[in-house]
N, C-alpha and C positions, 0 to 999 in steps of 0.2 A: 709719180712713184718715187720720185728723187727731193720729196719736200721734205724737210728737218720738220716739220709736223708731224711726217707719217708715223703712225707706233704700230708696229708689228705684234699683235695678238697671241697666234701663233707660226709656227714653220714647221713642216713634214715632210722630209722626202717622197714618202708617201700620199698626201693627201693634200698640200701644196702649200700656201701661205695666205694667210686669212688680215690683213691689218686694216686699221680705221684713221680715216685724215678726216678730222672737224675743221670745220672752215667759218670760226666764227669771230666778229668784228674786235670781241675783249675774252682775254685768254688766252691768245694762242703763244704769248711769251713766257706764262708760267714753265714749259713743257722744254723749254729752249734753254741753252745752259754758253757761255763762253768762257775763255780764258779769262784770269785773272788781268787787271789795267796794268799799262805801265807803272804807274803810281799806285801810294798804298789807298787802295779805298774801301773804309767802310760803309757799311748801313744801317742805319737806326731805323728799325721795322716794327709794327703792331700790327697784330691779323684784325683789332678793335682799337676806335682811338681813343682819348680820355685817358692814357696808361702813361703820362707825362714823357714822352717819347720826343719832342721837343725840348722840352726843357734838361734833360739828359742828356740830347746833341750839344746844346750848350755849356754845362758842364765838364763835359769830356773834351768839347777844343779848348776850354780854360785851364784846364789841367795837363792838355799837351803842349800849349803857348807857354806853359809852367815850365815844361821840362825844357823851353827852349827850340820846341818846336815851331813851324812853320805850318800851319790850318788853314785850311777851304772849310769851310761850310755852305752847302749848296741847299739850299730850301726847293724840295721838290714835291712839297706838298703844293701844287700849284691850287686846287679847287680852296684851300683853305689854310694858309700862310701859316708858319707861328711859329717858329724859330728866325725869322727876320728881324721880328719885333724887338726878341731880345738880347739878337746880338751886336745888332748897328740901330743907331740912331738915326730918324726921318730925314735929319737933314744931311746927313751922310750918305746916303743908303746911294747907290752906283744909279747912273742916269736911265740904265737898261739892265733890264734879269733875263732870267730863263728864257720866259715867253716870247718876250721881245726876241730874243735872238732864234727861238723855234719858229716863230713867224717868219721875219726879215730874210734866215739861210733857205727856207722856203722857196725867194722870190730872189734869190741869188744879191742880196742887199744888204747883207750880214758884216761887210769889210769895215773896219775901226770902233765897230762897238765894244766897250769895256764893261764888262756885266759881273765887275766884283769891284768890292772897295775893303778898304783895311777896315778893321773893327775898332771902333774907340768905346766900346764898351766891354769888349776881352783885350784885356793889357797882360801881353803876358813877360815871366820872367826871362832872364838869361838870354835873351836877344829873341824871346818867344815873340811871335805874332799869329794875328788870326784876321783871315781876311770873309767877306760876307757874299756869293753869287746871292740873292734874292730871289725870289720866283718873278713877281713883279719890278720894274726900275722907280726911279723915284715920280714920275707921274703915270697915276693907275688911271688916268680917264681911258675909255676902250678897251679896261683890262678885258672885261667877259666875251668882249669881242673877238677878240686877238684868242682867248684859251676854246675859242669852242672850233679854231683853222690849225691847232698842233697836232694834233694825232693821227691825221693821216698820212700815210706812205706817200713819198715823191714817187710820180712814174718816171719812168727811165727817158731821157731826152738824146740829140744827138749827141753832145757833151759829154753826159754822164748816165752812169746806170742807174737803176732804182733804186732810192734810198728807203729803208723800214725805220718807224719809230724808235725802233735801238738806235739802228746807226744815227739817229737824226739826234735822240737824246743824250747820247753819246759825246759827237759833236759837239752842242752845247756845254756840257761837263770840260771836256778839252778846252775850248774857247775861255770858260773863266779860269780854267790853269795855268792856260798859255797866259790873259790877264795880268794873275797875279807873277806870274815869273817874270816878264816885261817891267814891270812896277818893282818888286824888289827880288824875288827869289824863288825857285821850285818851290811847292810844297811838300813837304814831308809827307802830309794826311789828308786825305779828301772825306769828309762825315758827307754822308749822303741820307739829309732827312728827307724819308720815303712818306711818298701817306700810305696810310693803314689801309686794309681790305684786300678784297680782288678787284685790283684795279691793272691797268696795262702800265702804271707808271710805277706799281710795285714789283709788278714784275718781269719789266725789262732792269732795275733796279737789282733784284736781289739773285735772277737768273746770267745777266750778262756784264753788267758795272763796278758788281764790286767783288771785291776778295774775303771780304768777312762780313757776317753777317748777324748783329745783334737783334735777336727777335723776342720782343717784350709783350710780355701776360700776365693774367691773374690768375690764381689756383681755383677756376672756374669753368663748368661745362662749356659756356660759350668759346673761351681759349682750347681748349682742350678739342673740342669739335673743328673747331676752325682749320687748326694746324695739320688734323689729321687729316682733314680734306686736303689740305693742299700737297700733303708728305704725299698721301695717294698717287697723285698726280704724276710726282716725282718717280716715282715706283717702277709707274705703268709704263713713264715715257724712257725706264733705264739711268734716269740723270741721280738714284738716289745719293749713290754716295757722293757723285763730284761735287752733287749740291749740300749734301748733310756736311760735308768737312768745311763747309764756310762759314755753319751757323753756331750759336753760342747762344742759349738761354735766357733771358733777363727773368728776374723777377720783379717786376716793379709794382710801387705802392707797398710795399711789403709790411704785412703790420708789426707794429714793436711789441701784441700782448700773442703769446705763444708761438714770436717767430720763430723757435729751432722747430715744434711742431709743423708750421705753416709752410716753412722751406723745406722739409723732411717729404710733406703732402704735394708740394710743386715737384719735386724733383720724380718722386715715386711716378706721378700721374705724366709730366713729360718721358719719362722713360719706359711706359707704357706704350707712350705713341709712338718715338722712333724704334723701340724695337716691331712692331709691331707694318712701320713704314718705310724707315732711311736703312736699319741697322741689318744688316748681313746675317742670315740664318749659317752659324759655323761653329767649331768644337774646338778644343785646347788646343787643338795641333797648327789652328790657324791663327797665326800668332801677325798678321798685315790683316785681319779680316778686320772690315768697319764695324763694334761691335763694342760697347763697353758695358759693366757692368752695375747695377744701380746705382752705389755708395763711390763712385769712382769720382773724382769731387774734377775730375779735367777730363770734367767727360761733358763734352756740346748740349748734354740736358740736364747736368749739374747748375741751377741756377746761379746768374750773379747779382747779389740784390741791389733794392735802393730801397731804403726804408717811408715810408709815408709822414708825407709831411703835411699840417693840413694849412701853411705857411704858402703854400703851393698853389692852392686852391685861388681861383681867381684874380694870378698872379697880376699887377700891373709895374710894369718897371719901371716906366718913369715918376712913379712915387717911389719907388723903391731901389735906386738905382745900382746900390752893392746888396743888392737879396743876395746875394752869392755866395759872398763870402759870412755870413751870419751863420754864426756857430752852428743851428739843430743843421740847417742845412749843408755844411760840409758831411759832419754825422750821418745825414742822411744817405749820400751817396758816396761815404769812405772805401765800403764796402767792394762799391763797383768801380770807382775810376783806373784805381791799381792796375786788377786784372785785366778791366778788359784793353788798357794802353799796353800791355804786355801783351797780348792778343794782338793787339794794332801792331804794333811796332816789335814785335819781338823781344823775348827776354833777357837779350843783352845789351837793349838800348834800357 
């Protein structure tokens, strides 16, 4: 009766209290919400993948390495890598990642692993840098072995209490920040590439890890279905607003022929869902209710775009090793780096 799963239905003094506890193996950290981290961390989220969600986490630590900043990037697409690829190089890439250290603190064998390396392929300005955690370390022989023993909960020993996939993913996160602070300095920014879906790594990710939450779609039923399932969720379990105030729109792939139409259609149709799921039923008098109104352009369903590029499309970097900086593609994502680092970091950094 005392589980942070339980969701209370109803309550009556009269007629008593009626609530439902699911007890099932994937899902039950959608429903779960924490404080924001020490440190500032984002989320690069897709409810579908293919929406260059990856390649956007990349972008945006180049761009805050730009201002001078200090970058983590943590690839926690573990079943299927891809922002590793293009932000460090194979021979670079740290001797141990994620996994390796979800495994190892497992079996209490976690101590001097360094599971982040500095990026030499985001060079950033003004004493910017950006460092790489990996999902995988630089030898993946055993990887599928080692990722099918991360996701279950530690039982409680005489040592220690029960650790949950949060805390344990958590952990992990901590362990490449403490890394790079060791090696040269706090981070300023932790990107946290999430994989897409309902999966339990998206959401311990977007429920308990981070402070803001970039969630990228296409002006399409499947997006639009997706989200509202999971806003639901949000609803039922009470978490809507603490979770709706973390999140920010994306529009990605955005086309260049009738974009003010196309972003006009994204925006209308997300603001259908949050009011509908996040957004607080209230009147003019309620002037703190979570609640914004369509055309409100700093409103969490106002999308932030990135234009489509088809430059993108079966990107390989090492034929291509400054794709980055090549004009369409600045253009493509001018739109979005701005705001959403002023989201990241606030608008008087």
């Amino acid at each position: 009766m005392k589980s942070h799963d339980l969701i209370t239905l109803s309550e009556d003094s009269n007629s008593g209290r009626l609530s439902i506890l699911e007890r099932g193996v994937v899902g039950a950290d959608w429903t779960r919400s924490n404080s924001p981290s020490r440190l500032c961390r984002a989320a690069v989220y897709g409810f579908k993948g293919g929406v260059g969600r990856s390649t956007a986490t990349f972008m945006l630590a180049q761009y805050l390495a730009d201002l001078g900043k200090c970058v983590l990037v943590v690839d926690l697409d573990l079943e299927s890598p891809g922002v590793s690829a293009l932000a460090q190089d194979v021979q670079n890439v740290s001797e141990y990642g994620i996994v390796d250290f979800l495994v190892e603190s497992a079996v209490g064998n976690a101590d001097g692993l360094e599971i982040a390396s500095r990026s030499q392929l985001i060079t950033g300005k003004n004493n910017g840098e950006a460092w790489l955690a990996p999902a995988g370390g630089r030898d993946l022989s055993g990887y599928l072995a080692k990722l099918n023993r991360i996701y279950a909960d530690l039982p409680a020993t005489e040592e220690q209490p029960s650790k949950s996939f949060a805390t344990r993913l958590d952990e992990a996160i901590r362990k490449a920040e403490d890394t790079v602070t060791s090696l040269s300095r706090k981070p300023d920014v932790v990107l946290l590439d999430s994989r897409a879906g309902v999966h339990d790594i998206a959401a311990v990710v977007l429920t308990q890890l981070s402070s803001i939450n970039f969630l990228f779609g296409a002006d399409n039923p499947q997006t639009w279905t997706g989200y509202r399932t999971l806003f639901e969720q949000w609803k039922i379990s009470g978490k809507a607003r603490e979770l709706g105030e973390r999140i920010q729109m994306v529009s990605s792939m955005t086309p260049d022929k009738d974009r003010d139409r196309y972003l006009s259609s994204f925006r209308d149709h997300a603001q259908e869902v949050f009011s509908e799921t996040l957004y607080e039923d209230t009147d003019d008098s309620e002037l703190d209710a979570f609640n914004f109104s369509v055309d409100d352009v700093n409103a969490p369903h106002s999308p932030l775009p990135i234009s489509f590029n088809s430059d993108l499309v079966a990107l390989d970097p090492t034929r291509q090793p400054h794709w980055h900086s090549q004009q369409l593609i600045q253009a493509a994502f001018k739109d979005f780096l701005l705001p959403a680092s002023q989201l990241i970091l606030g608008y008087d950094q």
